[in-house]
N, C-alpha and C positions, 0 to 999 in steps of 0.2 A: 233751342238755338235761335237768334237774332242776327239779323244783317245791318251794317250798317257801312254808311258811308266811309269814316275812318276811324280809327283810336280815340280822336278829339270828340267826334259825334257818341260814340258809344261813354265817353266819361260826363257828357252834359247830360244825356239820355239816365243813365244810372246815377246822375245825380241829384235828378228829375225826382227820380224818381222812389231815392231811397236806401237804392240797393247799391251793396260793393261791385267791384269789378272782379270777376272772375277771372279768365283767363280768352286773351282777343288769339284768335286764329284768323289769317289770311286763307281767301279762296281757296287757294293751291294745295294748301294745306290738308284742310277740310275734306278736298275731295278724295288726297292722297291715305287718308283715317278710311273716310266711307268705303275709296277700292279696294283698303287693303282689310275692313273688318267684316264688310257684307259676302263670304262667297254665293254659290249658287246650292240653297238646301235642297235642290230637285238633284243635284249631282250626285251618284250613284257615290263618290267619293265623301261624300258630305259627312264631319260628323262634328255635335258639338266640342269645343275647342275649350281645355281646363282657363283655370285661372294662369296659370304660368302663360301658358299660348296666348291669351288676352294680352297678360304685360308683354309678351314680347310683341305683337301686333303694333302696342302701342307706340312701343319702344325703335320700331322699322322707322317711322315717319313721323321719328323725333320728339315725342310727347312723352317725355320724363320728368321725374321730379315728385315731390311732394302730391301735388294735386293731380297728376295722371295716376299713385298709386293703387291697385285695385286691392278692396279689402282680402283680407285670407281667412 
């Protein structure tokens, strides 16, 4: 993952550089993925999460589509 200033900055950056553009997420976003796919594996609760549990994780905080698909 990369920070950058805006959209504009990451398309000059990536064209710098070579590479396509992937897919831009704002802050909010980002953070809203992390809280909702990191829990706590010390929790007595804890236990690896299938592939379905994944897409749906993904799919809480709006990351569908083609390029959020997780292989099967």
């Amino acid at each position: 993952m990369s920070l950058f200033r805006s959209e504009e900055h990451v398309r000059r950056w990536t064209s710098r550089q070579g590479y396509g553009v992937g897919v831009i997420l704002d802050l909010p976003r980002v953070w809203g993925l992390a809280r909702a796919w990191y829990a706590d594996p010390r929790s007595r609760e804890w236990r690896p999460r299938s592939r379905d549990e994944n897409q749906a994780v993904l799919a809480s905080v709006g990351l569908t589509g083609e390029f959020w698909e997780l292989p099967r």
